[in-house]
N, C-alpha and C positions, 0 to 999 in steps of 0.2 A: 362612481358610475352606477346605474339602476343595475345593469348587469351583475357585479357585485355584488349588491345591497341584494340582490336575489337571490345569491347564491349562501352570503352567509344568515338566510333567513332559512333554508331549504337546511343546510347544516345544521341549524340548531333545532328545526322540525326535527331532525335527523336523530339525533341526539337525545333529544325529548321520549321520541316513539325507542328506542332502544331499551332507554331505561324504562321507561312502561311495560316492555318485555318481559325484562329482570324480574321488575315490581310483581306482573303476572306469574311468575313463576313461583315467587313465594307462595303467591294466593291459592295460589294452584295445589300447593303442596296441601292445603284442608281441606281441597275437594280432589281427591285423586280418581276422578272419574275421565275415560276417556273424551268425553263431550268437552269439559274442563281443558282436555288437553289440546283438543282440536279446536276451542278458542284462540291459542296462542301461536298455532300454525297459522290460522287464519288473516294475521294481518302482515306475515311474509313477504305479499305484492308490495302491500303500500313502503316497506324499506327497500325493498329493490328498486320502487320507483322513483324515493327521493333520491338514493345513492346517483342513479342516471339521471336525475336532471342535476343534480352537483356537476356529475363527470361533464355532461354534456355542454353545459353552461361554463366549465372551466376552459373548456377546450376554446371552444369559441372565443371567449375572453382574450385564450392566450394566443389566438390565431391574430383576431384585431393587436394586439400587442408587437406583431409581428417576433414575436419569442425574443424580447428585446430583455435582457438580464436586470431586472430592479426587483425593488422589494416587495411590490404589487406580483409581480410573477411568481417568485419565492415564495409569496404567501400562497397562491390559488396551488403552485405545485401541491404545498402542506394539505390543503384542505380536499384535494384530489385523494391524498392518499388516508386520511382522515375519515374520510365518507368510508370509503373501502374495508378499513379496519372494523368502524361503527357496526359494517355491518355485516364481516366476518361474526363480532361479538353478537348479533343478533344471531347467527346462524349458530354457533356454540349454543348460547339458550333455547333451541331449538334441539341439539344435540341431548343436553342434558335433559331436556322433557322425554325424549326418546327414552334413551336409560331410564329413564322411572318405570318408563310402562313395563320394563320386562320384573320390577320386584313385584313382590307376592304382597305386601302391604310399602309403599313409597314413605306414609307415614314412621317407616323402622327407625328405632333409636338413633342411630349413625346418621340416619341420611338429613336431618335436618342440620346437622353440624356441618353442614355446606352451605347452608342459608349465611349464614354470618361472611362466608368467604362472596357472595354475589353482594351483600352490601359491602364489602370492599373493594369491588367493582363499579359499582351505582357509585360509590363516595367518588371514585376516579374519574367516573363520566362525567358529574358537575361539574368537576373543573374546567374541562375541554376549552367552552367558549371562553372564559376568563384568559386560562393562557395562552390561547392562540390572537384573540382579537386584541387584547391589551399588553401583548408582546410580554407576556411574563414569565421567566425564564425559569424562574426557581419551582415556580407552581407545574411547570411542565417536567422538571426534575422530581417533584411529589409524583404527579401519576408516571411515570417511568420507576419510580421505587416497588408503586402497586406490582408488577412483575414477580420482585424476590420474594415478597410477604408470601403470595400466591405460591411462588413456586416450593418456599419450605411449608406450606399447609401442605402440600399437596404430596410432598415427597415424605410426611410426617404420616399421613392418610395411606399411604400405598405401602409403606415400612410396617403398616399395625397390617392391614390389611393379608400381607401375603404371609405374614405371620399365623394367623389367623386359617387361612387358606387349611393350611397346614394339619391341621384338629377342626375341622366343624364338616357340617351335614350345610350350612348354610352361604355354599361357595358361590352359586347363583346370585346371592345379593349382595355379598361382599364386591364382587365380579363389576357389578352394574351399579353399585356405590364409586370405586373405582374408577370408571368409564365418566363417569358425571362429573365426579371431582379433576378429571383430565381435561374436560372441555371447558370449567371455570379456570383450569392454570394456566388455557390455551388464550382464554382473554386478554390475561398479562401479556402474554405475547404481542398482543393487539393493542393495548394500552402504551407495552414500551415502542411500538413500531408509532402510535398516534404522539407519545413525550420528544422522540426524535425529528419529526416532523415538524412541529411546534419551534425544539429547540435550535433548528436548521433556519427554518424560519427568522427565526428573532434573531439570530446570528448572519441571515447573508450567506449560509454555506452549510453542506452537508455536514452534518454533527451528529454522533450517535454520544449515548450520557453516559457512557464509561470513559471516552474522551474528553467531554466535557468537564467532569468532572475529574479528570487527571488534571486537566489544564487551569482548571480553577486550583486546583490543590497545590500546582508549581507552583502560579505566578503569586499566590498569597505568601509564598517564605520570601518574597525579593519585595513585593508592594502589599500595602495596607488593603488599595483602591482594584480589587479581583471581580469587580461585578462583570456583568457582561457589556453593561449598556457605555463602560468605563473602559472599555478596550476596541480596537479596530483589528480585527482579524480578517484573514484573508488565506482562502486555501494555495500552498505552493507546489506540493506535489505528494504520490501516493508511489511507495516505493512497490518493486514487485513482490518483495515479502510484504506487502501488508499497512506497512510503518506509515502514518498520516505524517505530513509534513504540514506546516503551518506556519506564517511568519503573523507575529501580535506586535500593533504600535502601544505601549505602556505607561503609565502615566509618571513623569520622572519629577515629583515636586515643582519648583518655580520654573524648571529651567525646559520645559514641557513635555516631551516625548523622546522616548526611545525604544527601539523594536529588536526584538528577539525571536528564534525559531523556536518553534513547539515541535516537538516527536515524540509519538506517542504510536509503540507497537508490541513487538515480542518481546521480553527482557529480555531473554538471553542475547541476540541482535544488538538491542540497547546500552545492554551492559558492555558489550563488545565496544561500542562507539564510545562511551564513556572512558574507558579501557586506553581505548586507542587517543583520545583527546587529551589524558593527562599524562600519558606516557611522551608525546611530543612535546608536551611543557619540560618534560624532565631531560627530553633528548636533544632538542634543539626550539628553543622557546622563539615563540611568536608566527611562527605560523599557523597553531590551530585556536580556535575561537575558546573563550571563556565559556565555562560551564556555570549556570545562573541557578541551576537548580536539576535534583534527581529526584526520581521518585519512584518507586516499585510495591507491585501489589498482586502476587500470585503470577499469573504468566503473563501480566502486561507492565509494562514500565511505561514511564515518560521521562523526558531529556529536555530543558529551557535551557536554550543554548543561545549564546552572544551572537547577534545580526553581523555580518561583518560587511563592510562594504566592500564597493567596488565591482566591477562585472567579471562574469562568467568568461572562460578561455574559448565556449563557442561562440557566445554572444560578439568577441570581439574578431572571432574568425569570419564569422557571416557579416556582422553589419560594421562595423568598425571601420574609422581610415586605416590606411595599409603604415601610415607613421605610430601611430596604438598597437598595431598587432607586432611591427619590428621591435617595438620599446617594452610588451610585453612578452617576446619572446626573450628577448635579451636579459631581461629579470627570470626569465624562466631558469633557463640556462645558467645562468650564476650561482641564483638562489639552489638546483640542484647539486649541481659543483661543490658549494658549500655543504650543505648536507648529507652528499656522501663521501667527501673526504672527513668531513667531522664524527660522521659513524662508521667510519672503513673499520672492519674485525674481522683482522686475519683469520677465518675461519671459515672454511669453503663450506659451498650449500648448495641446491641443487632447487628450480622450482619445480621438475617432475611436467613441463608443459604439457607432455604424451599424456600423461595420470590425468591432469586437468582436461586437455583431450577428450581422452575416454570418458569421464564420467557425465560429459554434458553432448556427448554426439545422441542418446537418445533420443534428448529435446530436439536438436538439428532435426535428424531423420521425423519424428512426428509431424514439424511444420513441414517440413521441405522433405518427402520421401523419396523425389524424386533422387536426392542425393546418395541414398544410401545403392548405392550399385554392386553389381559383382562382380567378377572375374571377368572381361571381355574381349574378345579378337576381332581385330582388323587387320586385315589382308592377312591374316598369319601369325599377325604378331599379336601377343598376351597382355592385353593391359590389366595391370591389377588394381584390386577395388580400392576407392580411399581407405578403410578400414587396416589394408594390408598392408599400403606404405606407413599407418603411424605405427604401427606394429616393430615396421622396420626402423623407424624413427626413433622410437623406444628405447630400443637395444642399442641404438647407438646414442642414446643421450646419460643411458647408464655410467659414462667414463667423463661426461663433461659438465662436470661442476662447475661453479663460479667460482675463482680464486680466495674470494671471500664474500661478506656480505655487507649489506649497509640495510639501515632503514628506511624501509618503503613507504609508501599511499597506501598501496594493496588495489585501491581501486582507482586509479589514477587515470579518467575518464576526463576528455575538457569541461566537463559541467561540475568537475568537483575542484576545479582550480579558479582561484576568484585572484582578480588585478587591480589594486587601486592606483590609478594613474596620478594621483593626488599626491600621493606619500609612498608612491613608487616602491608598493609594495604586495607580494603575493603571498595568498593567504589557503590552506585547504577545507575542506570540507569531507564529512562524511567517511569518517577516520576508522569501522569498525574492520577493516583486514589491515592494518599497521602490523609490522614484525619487522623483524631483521631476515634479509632476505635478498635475494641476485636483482637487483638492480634491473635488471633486464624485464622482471615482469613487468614494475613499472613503464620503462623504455617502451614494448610493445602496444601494452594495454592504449599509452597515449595515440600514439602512432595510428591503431585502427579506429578508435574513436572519433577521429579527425574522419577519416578515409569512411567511413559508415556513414557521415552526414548526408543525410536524402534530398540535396540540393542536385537540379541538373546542371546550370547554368554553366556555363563553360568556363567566365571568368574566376565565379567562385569554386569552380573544380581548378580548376590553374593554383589560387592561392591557397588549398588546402594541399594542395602535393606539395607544394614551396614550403608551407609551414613543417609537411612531417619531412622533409630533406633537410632543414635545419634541422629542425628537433635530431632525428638522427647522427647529421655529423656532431652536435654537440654529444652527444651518449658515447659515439666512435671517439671524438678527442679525449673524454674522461677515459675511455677503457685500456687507450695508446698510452696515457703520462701512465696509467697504472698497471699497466705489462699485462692484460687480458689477454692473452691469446685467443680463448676461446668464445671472445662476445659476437662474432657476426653469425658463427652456428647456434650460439644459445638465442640471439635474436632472431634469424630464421622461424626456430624452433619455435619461440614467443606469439612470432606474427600467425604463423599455423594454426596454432590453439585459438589468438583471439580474432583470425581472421572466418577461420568454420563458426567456433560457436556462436559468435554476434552474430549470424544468420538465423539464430532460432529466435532474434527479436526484430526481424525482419521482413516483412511480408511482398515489398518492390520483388518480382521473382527473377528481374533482368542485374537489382544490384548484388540480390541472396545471390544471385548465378554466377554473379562475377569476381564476387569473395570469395565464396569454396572456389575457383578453380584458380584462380592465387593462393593458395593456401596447398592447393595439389600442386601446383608449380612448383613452390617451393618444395613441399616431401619430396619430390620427384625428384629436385635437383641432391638433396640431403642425401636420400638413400643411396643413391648414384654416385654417389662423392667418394673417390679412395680416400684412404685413412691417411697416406702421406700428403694430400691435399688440403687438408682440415686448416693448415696457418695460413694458407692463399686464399680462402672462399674468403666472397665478398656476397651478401645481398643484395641482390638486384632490386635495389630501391627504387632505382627510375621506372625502369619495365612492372614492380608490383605495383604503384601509386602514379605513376605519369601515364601509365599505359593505355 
C-alpha cells in the first residue's frame, strides 16, 4: 500500500539523517568551535519530525488494519519502535557533543579514541534497512552484537579512567571523556532494542537475541536445519518468573515435522525442571516429556523439551464432552494410585502449609489489602484476624505429619496435567518442584486450581465442583486403604494455603473475596477443633466448592 511505501521511505530518510549526525560529529571534532557544534544541534527538528510521521503513519496504518495480528502489523510494530531508537541514537550524539564543549582542548589525545567506537555504530545503522525489510535474521543478530562490543570499549574506557582520577590534575577531562564514551554505549542499547525488533519481526513474535540465540543453539544439537526461515514458532506462554515458553514445529527429514517446547529463563529454575524431568524417568517412567536438548550460559539456561500431545486438564474441564472429562478423570485417578503406591516411603514428612502460608500472605495483602484485617468486635464478641488463626493453625500442624511420603508434581495445577484421549494416556508437565513429599500438596493444589477458574456460568461452575468432589474422594479412598488418619486435617490445611494465596493472582474482587473467606472457614473450623476430634473431621467439601 502507498501508506507503507511512505512510511519505509520516511525510515530510511530516518536512518540516513542519523548517520549524517554521527558523520557530523567526527567532523566536528577538527573544528571544535561552538558554531561547529551548534550546526549539529541544528538539524534536531528535522529527526523529530520524521520519527512523527513514521509514528503517525504507523498508527493510521494499523487503525485501517483494524489491529488484525499479520506480518504486515508485526512489521509496522518493528518499525514504530525503530524510528524511536533511531532517534534516541540521535539525541546520545547530541549528548556527546555536549560533553565536548565542557574540555579544555576536545582535540585531547583520548577523546578521539571514541571516534572509532561511533563508526561502530554508523557500521550498525547500514544495516537497519537490509534487516528489517528483507527479513534477515542473522544481520539483525549482527547489530544486536554491536551492544557488547560497545559496552566492553566502554567499561575498558571508564576502568583506565577512574584509575587515572586518582593521580592527575586533569579530572575535568577524564570526567567529560567518560560522559561521552557513556552516551556512545547508550546507542548499543538502542541498537540492541532496534536488532529485537527486526528479529520479532521476522519471526512473528516477541524475541529478544539472547533467546534467540539460546534457541538457535538448542535446536542445532537435534537438527542440521536451525535457521529461522526453517522453523514455525509460536509464543505459548511467559511464566511469572520470567521463563519464555515457546512451542517450534521442526524439520523431521522425510517424514516432515515435529514440534517441541522451547524454555528459556533462569538456570537455576531450569535446572530444577530438568531435575525434576529426569528424576520421574528414573521414578516412574512415562509420564514426563523427553528432554531434546540443555543448554546453560551464566544465569540463563534453556530446556528443548518433547511436544507431548493431547490437551490440557482445563481445557477439557471448560470445553470438553462431560464423556472426556469422566474418562480423563478416571485416568487421573488410576494413574495417581499408581504412583503413589509405587513411591509410598515409609517415612513421615510434613508440607509446613502455615510456612507456605506465611511467606506468600504479603503478596495476598499487597493486591487485596483489604484482606489483611485486625482484631474485630461484633456485638461483643472478638473476631480474630486471619493472621491469628494461621498462627493457631501452625502450632497445631506441628504434631501432624503425613504417615509417609510419595512423589509429587509440586505444582500440580490443571494446566500442568495433559490427557491424550488417543492412547488413554496422561502425561505432566512443568516438573521444577518434584520431591518426595505428603501427597496432599498435590491433592490441594489441584482442587483449587479447578475452583479459581474465572468462569461465571452456572453450568460450568456445577461441573468444576463435580470434578473437585471426585478428585477428592479419590485422594480420601487412597488415604483410607492406606490408614491416613490424618489426611482430612492436612488437606483442610492444604486447601487454606492454596485457597489465600491464589488470591494474589486474582484481581475478580467478588471471586479474591470468596476464596479467602473459605479458607477462614476453614482456620476457623481447625483451630476450633478439640484434639480428641482430629479422627472424626471431615472437610466440608460441598459447602467450600458447592457453596
Amino acid at each position: 500500500m502507498e501508506l507503507q511505501q511512505s512510511i519505509r521511505h520516511n525510515l530510511e530518510f530516518l536512518q540516513t539523517e542519523v548517520i549524517a549526525r554521527l558523520d557530523g560529529i567526527k567532523t566536528y571534532l577538527d573544528d571544535t568551535t561552538p558554531e561547529a557544534a551548534e550546526t549539529i544541534f541544528n538539524r534536531n527538528g528535522y529527526i523529530t519530525r520524521l520519527k512523527q510521521r513514521i509514528h503517525d503513519a504507523c498508527y493510521r496504518y494499523i487503525v485501517e488494519m483494524d489491529n488484525q495480528d499479520t506480518p504486515e502489523l508485526s512489521q509496522l510494530r518493528a518499525i514504530d519502535i525503530i524510528a524511536t531508537e533511531l532517534e534516541r541514537i540521535a539525541d546520545l550524539g547530541e549528548d556527546f557533543v555536549t560533553q565536548s564543549l565542557y574540555l579544555e582542548d576536545p582535540r585531547n589525545a583520548n577523546f578521539p579514541k571514541l571516534l572509532s567506537q561511533l563508526d561502530i555504530v554508523i557500521e550498525a545503522l547500514t544495516m537497519v534497512p537490509t534487516a528489517l525489510f528483507e527479513n534477515d535474521t542473522q544481520l539483525a543478530i549482527k547489530i544486536g552484537r554491536t551492544h557488547d562490543r560497545l559496552d566492553r570499549k566502554f567499561r575498558k574506557l571508564l576502568k583506565k579512567n577512574a584509575a587515572s582520577l586518582r593521580d592527575t590534575s586533569d579530572a575535568e577531562n577524564l570526567l567529560s571523556i567518560s560522559f561521552s564514551a557513556y552516551a556512545i554505549e547508550r546507542m548499543g542499547d538502542s541498537l540492541l532494542n532496534i536488532s529485537e525488533a527486526i528479529i520479532s519481526t521476522n519471526l512473528g513474535m516477541v524475541m529478544d537475541t539472547t533467546r534467540f540465540q539460546a534457541m538457535q543453539a538448542s535446536i542445532s544439537k537435534i537438527t542440521e536445519n536451525a535457521e529461522p526461515e526453517a522453523l514455525q514458532i509460536e509464543n505459548v506462554a511467559e511464566t511469572r518468573s520470567g521463563a519464555a515458553i515457546s512451542s517450534i514445529q521442526l524439520p523431521d527429514g522425510d517424514s516432515g515435522t515435529y514440534t517441541a517446547i522451547f524454555k528459556q529463563g533462569q538456570t537455576e529454575k531450569l535446572m530444577r525442571e530438568r531435575k525434576g524431568v529426569e528424576s520421574w524417568h528414573d521414578v516412574f517412567p512415562g509420564l514426563a516429556p523427553q528432554i531434546l536438548s540443555w543448554r546453560k550460559k551464566g544465569k540463563s539456561a534453556s530446556l528443548l523439551i518433547e511436544h507431548l500431545s493431547g490437551l490440557t486438564f482445563e481445557r477439557i474441564v471448560l470445553n470438553e464432552s462431560a464423556e472426556l472429562l469422566d474418562e480423563a478423570l478416571q485416568e487421573l485417578g488410576t494413574t495417581l494410585h499408581s504412583v503413589w503406591t509405587e513411591t509410598l516411603a515409609e517415612k513421615p514428612v510434613s508440607a509446613e502449609f502455615m510456612q507456605q502460608l506465611d511467606k506468600r500472605m504479603a503478596d495476598v495483602y499487597a493486591v487485596h489489602p483489604e484482606f489483611q484485617d485486625d482484631t474485630q468486635s461484633l456485638c461483643g464478641y472478638k473476631v480474630p484476624s486471619f493472621d491469628f488463626l494461621a498462627k493457631r493453625a501452625a502450632e497445631m500442624e506441628a504434631d501432624l505429619a503425613a504417615p509417609f511420603s510419595v512423589y509429587i508434581h509440586g505444582d500440580f495445577n490443571i494446566d500442568n496435567i495433559l490427557y491424550d484421549s488417543e492412547n488413554r494416556q496422561l502425561r505432566y508437565v512443568d516438573l521444577h518442584r518434584s520431591r518426595y513429599m505428603d501427597y496432599v500438596q498435590d491433592v490441594s493444589v489441584f482442587m483449587v486450581s479447578n475452583y479459581r477458574l474465572q468462569v461465571l456460568d452456572p453450568i460450568i461452575r456445577r461441573r468444576i465442583a463435580a470434578v473437585i468432589c471426585s478428585f477428592y474422594r479419590t485422594a480420601a479412598e487412597f488415604a483410607d486403604r492406606n490408614s491416613d488418619n490424618s489426611f482430612e486435617l492436612r488437606l483442610a490445611l492444604g486447601l487454606v494455603r492454596s485457597l489465600a494465596t491464589s488470591t494474589r493472582f486474582i484481581l475478580d474482587r467478588n471471586l479474591a473475596r470468596g476464596m479467602f473467606l473459605r479458607a477462614r472457614y476453614l482456620l476457623e473450623q481447625l483451630v476450633n477443633l478439640e484434639s480428641n476430634s482430629y479422627n472424626t473431621y471431615r472437610v466440608p467439601i460441598e459447602e467450600v466448592f458447592c457453596g
